[in-house]
Structure formats: structure tokens, C-alpha cells
C-alpha positions as protocol buffer text, in pm:
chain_id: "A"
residue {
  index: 1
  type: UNK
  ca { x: 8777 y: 15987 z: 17695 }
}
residue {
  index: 2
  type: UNK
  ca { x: 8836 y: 15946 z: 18084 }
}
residue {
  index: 3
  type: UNK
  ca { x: 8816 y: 16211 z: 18365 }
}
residue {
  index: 4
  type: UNK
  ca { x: 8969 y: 16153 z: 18668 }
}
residue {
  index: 5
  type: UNK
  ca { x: 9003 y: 16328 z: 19007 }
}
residue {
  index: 6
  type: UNK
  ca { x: 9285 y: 16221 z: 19257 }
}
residue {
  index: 7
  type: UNK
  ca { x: 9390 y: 16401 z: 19540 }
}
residue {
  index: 8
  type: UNK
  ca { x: 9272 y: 16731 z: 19386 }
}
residue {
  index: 9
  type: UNK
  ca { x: 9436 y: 16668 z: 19063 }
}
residue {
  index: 10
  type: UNK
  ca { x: 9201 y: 16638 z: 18748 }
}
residue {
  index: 11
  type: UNK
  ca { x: 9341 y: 16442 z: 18481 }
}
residue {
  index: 12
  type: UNK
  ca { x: 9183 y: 16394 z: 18163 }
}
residue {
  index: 13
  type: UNK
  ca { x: 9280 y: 16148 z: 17890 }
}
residue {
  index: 14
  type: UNK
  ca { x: 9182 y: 16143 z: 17517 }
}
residue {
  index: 15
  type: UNK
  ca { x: 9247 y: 15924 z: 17245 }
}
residue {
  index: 16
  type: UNK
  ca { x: 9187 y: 15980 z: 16872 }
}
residue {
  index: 17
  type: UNK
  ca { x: 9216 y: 15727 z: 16581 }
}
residue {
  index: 18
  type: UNK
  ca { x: 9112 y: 15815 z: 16238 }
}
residue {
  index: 19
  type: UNK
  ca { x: 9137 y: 15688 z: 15905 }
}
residue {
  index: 20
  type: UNK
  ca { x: 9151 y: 15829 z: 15555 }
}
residue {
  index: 21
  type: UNK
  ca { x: 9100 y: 15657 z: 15212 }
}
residue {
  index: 22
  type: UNK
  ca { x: 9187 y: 15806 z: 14919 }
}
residue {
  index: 23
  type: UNK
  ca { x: 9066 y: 15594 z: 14626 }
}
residue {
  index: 24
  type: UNK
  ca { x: 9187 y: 15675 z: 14219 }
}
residue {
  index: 25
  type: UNK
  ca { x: 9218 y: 15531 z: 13863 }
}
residue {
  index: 26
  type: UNK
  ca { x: 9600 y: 15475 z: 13988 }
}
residue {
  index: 27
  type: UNK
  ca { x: 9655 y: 15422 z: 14344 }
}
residue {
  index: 28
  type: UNK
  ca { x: 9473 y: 15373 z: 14669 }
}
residue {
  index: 29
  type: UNK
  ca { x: 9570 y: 15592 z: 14982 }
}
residue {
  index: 30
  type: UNK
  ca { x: 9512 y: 15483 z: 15368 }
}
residue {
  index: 31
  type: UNK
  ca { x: 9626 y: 15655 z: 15629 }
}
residue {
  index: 32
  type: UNK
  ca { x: 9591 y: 15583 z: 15993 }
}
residue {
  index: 33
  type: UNK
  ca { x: 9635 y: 15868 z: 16227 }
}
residue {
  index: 34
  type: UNK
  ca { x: 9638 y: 15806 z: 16630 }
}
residue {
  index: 35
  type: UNK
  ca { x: 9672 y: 16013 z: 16903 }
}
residue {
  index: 36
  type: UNK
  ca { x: 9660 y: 16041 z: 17288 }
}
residue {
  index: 37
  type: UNK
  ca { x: 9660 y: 16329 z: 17477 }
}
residue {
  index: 38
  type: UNK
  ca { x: 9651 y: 16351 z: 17877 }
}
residue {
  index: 39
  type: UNK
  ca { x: 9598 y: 16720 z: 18051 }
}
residue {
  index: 40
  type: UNK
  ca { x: 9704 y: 16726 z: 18453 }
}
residue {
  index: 41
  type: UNK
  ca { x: 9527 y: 17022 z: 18655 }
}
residue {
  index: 42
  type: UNK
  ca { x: 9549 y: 17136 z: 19018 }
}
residue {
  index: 43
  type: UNK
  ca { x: 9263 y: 17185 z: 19159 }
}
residue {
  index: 44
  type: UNK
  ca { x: 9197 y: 17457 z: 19412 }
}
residue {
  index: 45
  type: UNK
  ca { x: 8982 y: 17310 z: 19673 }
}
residue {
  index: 46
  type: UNK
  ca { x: 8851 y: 16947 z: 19729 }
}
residue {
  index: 47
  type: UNK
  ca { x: 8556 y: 16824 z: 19502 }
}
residue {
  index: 48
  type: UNK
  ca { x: 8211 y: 16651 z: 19594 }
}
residue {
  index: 49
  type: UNK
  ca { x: 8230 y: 16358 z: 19408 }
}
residue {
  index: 50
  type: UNK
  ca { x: 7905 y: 16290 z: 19422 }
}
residue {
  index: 51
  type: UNK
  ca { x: 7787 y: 16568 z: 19290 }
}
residue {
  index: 52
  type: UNK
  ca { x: 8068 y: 16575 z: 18971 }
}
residue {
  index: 53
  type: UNK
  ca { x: 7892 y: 16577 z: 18629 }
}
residue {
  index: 54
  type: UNK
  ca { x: 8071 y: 16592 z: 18284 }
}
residue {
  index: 55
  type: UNK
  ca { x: 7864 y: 16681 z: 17960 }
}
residue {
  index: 56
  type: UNK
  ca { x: 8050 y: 16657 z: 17568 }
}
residue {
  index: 57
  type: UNK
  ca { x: 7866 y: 16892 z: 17325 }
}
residue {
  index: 58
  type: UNK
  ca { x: 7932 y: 16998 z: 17014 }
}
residue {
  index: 59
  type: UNK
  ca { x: 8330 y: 16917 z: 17041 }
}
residue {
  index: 60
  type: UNK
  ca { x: 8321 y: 17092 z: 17408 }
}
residue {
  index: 61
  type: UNK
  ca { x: 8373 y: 16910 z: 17746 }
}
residue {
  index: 62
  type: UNK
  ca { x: 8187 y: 17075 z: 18009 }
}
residue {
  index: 63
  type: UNK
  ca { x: 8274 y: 16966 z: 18379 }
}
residue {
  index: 64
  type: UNK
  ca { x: 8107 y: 17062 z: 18685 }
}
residue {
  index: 65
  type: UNK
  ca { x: 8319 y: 16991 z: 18967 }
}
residue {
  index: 66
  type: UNK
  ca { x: 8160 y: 17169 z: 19292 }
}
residue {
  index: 67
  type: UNK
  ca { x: 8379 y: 17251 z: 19618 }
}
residue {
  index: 68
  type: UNK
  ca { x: 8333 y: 17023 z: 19880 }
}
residue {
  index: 69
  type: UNK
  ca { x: 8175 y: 17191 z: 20187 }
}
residue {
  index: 70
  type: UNK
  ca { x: 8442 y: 17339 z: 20405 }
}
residue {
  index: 71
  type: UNK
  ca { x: 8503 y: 17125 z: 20707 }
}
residue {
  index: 72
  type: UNK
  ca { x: 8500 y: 17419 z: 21003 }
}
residue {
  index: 73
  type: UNK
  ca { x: 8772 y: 17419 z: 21279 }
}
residue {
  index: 74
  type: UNK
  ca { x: 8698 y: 17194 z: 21595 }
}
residue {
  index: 75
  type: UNK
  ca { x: 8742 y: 17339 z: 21910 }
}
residue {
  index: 76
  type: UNK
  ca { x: 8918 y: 17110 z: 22156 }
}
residue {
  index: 77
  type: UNK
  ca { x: 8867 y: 17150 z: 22495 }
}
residue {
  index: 78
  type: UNK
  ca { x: 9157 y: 17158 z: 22765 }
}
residue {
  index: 79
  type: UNK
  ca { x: 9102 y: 16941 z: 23102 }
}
């Protein structure tokens, strides 16, 4: 699994491989199943990287991704 934030786009990628045997009197089974799945999503503000945690448990992705602190105006002085 991969998690990835670019540009305040979160992208996360997943790949899944699993096999299945199937063993009898008369025949042996195998199958291979593989799959990849990739999820895109806006974000809507920029993220503090640094403070980014991700947390799988129990089959459930957790992801704290906290808001950068806003960056106030600057005043700019005439001369």
C-alpha cells in the first residue's frame, strides 16, 4: 500500500495478490487472483507533512492529514 500527497492531491495505491488451492482425489485447483487499485482525492487545504500519520486496523486505513497553518496576508507598504 502507498499514500501519497502531491500538490493537494492524495493518492493512494493498493495491490492485492492471492492464491487458492483446491486439492481432491481427481484434480488439483490454483488460482491466482491480482489486483491494483489507485483512488485520486482533492484535498481542500494544504497538509503539514510533518505532522501526516496513517494507521491500518482491522481492514481500515485511517489517515490524519492536518491543515497546514494558514499563511496570513502581508501588508506591503507604499513609498
Amino acid at each position: 500500500m502507498s499514500i501519497e500527497v502531491n500538490d493537494d492531491v492524495l493518492t493512494i495505491t493498493a495491490e492485492k495478490n492471492e492464491e487458492v488451492e483446491e486439492k481432491n482425489e481427481r484434480y488439483l485447483r490454483r488460482e491466482r487472483r491480482m489486483g491494483r487499485l489507485t483512488r485520486t482525492f482533492p484535498l481542500p487545504a494544504p497538509v503539514a507533512d510533518d505532522k501526516a500519520r496513517a494507521e491500518l486496523k482491522d481492514g481500515v486505513l485511517t489517515l490524519t492529514l492536518p491543515k497546514n497553518p494558514r499563511i496570513l496576508p502581508k501588508k506591503i507598504n507604499i513609498n
